[in-house]
C-alpha positions as CSV (number, residue, x, y, z in Angstrom):
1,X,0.0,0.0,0.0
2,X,1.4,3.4,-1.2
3,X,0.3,6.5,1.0
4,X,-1.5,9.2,-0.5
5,X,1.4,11.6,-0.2
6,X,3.5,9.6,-2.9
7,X,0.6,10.6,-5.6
8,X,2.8,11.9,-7.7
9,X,5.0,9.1,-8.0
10,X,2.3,6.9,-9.6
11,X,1.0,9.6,-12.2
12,X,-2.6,9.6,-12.6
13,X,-3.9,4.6,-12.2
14,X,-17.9,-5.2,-23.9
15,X,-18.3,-6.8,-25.9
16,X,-21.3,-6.1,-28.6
17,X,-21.6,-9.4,-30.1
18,X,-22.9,-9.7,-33.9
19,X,-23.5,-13.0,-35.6
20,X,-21.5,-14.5,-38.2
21,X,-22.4,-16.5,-41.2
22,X,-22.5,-17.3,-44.6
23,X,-23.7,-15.6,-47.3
24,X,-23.8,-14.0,-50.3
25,X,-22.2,-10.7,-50.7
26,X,-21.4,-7.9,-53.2
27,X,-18.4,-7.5,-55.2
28,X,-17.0,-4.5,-56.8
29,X,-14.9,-5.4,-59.9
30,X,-13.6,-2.2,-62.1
31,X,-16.0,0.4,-60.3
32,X,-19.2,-2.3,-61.3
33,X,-21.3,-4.1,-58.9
34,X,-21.6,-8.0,-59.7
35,X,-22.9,-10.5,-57.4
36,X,-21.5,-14.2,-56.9
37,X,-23.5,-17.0,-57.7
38,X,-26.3,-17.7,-54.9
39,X,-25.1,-20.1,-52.2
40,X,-26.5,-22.3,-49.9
41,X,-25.5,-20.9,-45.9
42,X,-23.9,-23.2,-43.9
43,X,-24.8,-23.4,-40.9
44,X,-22.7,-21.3,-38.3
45,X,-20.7,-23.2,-35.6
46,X,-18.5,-20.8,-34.7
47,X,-18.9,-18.1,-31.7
48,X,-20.1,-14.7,-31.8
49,X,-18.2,-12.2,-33.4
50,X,-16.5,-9.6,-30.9
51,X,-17.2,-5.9,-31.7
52,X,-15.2,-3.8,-30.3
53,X,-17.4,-0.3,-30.6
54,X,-16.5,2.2,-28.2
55,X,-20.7,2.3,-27.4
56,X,-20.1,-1.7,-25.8
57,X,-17.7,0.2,-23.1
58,X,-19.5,2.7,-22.4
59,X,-22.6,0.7,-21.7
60,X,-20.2,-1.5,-20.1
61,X,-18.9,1.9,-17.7
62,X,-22.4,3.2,-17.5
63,X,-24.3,0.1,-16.1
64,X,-21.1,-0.8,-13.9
65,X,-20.2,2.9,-12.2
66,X,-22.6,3.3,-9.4
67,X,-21.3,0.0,-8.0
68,X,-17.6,0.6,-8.1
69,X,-16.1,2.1,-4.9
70,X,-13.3,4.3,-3.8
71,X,-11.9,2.3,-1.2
72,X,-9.5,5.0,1.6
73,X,-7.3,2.5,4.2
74,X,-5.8,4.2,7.2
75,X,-3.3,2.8,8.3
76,X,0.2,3.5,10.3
77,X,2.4,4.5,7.2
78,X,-0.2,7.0,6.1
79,X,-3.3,6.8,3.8
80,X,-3.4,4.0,1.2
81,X,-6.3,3.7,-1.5
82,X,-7.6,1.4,-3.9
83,X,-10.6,0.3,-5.3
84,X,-13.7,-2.2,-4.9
85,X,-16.9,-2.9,-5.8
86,X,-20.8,-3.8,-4.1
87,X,-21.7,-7.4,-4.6
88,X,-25.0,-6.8,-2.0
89,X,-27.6,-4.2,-2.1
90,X,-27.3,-4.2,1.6
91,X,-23.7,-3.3,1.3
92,X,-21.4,-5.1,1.6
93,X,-17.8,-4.8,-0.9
94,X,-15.2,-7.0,-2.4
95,X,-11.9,-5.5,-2.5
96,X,-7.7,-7.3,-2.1
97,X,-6.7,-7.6,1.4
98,X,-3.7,-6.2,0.1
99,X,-5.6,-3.1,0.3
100,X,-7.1,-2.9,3.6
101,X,-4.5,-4.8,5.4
102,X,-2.9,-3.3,8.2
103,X,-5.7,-0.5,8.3
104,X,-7.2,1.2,11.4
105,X,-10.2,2.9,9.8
106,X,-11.1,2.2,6.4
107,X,-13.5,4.8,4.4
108,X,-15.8,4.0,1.0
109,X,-16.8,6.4,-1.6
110,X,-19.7,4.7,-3.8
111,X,-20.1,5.4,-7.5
112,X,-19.8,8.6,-8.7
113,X,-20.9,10.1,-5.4
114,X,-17.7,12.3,-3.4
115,X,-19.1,11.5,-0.3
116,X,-17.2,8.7,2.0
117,X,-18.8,6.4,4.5
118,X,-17.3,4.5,7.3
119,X,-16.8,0.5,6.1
120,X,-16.5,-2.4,8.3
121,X,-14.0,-5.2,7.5
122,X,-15.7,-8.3,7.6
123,X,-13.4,-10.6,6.4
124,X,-9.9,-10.3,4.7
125,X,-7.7,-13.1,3.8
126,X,-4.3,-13.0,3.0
127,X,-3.6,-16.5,1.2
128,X,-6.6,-15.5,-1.1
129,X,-6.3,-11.7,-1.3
130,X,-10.0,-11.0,-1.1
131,X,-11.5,-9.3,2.0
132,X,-15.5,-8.3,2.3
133,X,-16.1,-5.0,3.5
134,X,-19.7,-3.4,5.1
135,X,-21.2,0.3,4.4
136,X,-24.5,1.0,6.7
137,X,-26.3,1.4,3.4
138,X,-29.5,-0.3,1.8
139,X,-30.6,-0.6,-2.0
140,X,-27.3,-0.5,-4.2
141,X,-26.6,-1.2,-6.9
142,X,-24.5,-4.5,-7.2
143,X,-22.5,-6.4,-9.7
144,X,-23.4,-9.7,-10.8
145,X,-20.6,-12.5,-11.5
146,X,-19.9,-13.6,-14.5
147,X,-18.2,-17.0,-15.4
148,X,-14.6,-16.8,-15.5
149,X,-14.0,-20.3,-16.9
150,X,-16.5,-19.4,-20.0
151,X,-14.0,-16.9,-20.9
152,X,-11.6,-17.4,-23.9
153,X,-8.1,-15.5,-25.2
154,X,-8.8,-13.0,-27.0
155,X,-12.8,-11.8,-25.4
156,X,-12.3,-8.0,-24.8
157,X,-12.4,-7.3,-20.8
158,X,-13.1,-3.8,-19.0
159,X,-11.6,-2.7,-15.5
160,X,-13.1,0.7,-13.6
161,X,-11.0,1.4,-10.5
162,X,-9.1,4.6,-8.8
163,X,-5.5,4.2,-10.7
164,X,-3.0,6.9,-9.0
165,X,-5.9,8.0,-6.8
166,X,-7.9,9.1,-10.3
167,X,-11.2,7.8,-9.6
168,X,-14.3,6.0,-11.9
169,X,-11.2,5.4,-14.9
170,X,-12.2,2.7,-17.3
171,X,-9.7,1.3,-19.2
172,X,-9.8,-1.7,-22.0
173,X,-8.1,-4.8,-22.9
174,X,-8.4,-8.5,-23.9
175,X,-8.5,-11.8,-22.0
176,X,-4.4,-12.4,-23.2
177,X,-4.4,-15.8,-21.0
178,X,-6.0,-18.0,-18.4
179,X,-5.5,-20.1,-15.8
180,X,-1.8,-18.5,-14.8
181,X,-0.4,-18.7,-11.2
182,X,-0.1,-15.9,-9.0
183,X,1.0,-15.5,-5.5
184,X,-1.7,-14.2,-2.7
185,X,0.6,-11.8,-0.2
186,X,1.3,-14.5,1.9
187,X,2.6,-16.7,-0.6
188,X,0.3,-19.0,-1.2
189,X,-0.7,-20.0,-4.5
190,X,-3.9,-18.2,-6.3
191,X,-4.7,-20.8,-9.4
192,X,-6.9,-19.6,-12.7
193,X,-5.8,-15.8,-12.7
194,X,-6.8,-13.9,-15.6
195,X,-4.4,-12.3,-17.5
196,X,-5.2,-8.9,-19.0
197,X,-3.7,-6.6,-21.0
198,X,-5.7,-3.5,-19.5
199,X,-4.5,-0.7,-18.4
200,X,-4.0,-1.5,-14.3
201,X,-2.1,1.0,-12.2
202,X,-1.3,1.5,-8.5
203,X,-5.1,2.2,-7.0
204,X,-6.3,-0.5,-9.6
205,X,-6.8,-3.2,-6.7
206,X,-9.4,-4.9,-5.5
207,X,-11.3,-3.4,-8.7
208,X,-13.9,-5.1,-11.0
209,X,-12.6,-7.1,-14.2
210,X,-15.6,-6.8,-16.2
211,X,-17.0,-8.9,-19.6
212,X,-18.6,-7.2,-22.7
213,X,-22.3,-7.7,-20.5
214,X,-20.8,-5.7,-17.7
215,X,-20.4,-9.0,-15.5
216,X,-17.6,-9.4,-13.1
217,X,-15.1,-11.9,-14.0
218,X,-12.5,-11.4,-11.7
219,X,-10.8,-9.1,-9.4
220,X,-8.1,-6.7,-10.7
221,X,-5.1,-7.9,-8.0
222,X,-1.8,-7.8,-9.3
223,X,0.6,-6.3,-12.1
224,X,4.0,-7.1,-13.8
225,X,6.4,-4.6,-13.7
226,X,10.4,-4.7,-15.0
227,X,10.9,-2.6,-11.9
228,X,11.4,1.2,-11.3
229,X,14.3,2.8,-11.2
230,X,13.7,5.6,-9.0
231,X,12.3,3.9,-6.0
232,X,8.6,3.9,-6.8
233,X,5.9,1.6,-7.8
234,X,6.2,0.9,-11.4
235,X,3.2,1.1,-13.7
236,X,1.3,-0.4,-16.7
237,X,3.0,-2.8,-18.9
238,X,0.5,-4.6,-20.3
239,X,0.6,-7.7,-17.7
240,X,-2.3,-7.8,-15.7
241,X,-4.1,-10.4,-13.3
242,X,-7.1,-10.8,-12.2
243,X,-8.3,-13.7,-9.5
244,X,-10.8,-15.4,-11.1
245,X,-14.9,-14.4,-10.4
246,X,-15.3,-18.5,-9.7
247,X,-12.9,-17.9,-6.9
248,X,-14.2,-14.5,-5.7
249,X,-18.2,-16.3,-5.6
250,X,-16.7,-19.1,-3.5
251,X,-15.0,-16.5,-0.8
252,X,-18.2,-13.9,-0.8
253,X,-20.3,-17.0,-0.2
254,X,-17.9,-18.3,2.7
255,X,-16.0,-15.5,4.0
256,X,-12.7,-16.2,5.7
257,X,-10.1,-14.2,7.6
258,X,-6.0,-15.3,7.4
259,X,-4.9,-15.4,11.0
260,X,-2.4,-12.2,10.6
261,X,-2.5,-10.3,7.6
262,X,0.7,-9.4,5.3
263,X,3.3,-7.3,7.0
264,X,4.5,-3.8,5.4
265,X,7.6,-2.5,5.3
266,X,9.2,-0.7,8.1
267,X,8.6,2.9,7.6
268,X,7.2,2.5,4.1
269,X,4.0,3.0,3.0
270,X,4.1,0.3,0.3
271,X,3.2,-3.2,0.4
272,X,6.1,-6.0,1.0
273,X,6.7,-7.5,-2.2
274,X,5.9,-10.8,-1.9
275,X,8.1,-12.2,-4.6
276,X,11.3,-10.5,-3.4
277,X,12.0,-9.9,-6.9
278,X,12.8,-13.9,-7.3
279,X,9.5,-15.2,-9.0
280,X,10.0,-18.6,-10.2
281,X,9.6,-18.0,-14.3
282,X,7.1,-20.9,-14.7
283,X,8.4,-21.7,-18.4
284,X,11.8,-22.4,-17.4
285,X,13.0,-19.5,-19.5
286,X,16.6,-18.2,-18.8
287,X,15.8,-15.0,-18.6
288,X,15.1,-11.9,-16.7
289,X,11.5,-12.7,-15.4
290,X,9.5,-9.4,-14.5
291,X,8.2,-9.1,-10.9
292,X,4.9,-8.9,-10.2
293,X,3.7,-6.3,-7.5
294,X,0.4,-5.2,-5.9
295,X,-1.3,-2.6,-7.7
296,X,-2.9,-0.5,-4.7
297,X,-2.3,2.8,-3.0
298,X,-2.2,6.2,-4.7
């Protein structure tokens, strides 16, 4: 978790699906219109096509907002932020544990509203990075789940969060793979991540990964990075991870709590890296392997 007073070192962190077929179509030959010889349509086996229309995200943002939350963590090293999202009209929020661990008062901001609220942490687990937070509210708007294991590479994905403290930013991508390994903050293993190539910054965690119906499919957790050479958490570089949604519907239906959550760093406000730096490059490449770190805190 990065306090609020290091803002400046982070900078400011769908689908509409139309058939396809067979069929006859125009050709233009030399300027003149001819058309092919009339052809029996097979019949279509194969999924629908993606479009990628800028309206599918906003519909996407629009139906998604009012759920998304601003998620403030006080804790000793300062102020660290990140971002959530109602899964209960009755309020309660999923967000990483990452984000509110170590926190003695943690504040929400709903939707688009600049108002915060006083949240309860209900659960938090460290070995699954997932905690469940509680407003005193009644009537929201929630997210529903979608299926993380119906998803395929290539099936465009949306993320709204707080990146660098900058709050209700959508940003875009595609599934790039599935089923990777990741590392909760204790160490222990998370399996079926989603990887993403949207945009996810410091502030980005515990934020919705959403499909092209506006359906969470997982929880925006973690990011690779090459490092940062001047001390600071490193941004965006086009490897994202998100814990899956089938994982995220198991823990909201059975909430748990790690016996001590993950430590920070002496006099830092920044989460401990969990890796060290030395994650295990599960191809067996020899070769620089990036580390992954937490994207939270503005």
């Amino acid at each position: 978790m990065t306090p609020s007073s290091k803002l400046a070192a982070f900078g400011a962190c769908a689908l509409i699906a139309g058939a396809g077929g067979a069929g006859a179509a125009a050709v233009v030959v030399d300027g003149h219109s001819a058309s092919p010889p009339a052809a029996a349509a097979a019949p279509s086996t194969s999924r629908p096509v993606v479009d990628t229309s800028p309206s599918t995200a906003k519909n996407v943002y629009n139906s998604s907002k009012d759920a998304v939350a601003y998620i403030s963590a006080q804790t000793a090293q300062g102020t660290a932020t990140g971002s959530g999202f109602v899964v209960s009209s009755d309020g309660k929020i999923i967000t990483n544990e990452h984000v509110v661990d170590g926190a003695t008062q943690v504040t929400v901001k709903l939707g688009t509203s600049t108002q915060s609220q006083p949240a309860t942490v209900l659960a938090a687990d460290a070995s699954k990075d997932l905690a469940v937070l509680k407003v005193n509210a009644t009537n929201l708007h929630a997210l529903s789940f979608g299926a993380s294991s119906s998803l395929q590479i290539g099936d465009n994905v949306y993320a709204i969060g707080n990146p660098y403290g900058l709050d209700h930013t959508l940003t875009s991508g595609i599934v790039s793979a599935l089923n990777r390994d990741i590392q909760a903050p204790d160490g222990t293993p998370i399996t079926g991540a989603v990887q993403t190539d949207a945009a996810l910054n410091p502030g980005n965690s515990g934020g919705p990964l959403l499909d092209a119906s506006g359906k969470v499919v997982g929880v925006n957790s973690q990011i690779a990075t090459s490092g940062s050479g001047s001390g600071g958490q490193s941004g965006n570089v086009g490897i994202g991870f998100a814990i899956p949604s089938k994982t995220v519907q198991a823990f909201v239906a059975n909430p748990t709590s790690s016996a001590s959550t993950q430590a920070t760093q002496a006099g830092q406000g920044r989460q401990v890296d969990p890796y060290g730096g030395q994650q295990v490059d599960p191809y067996g490449q020899q070769q620089q392997v990036p580390q992954f770190v937490l994207p939270n805190g503005a």
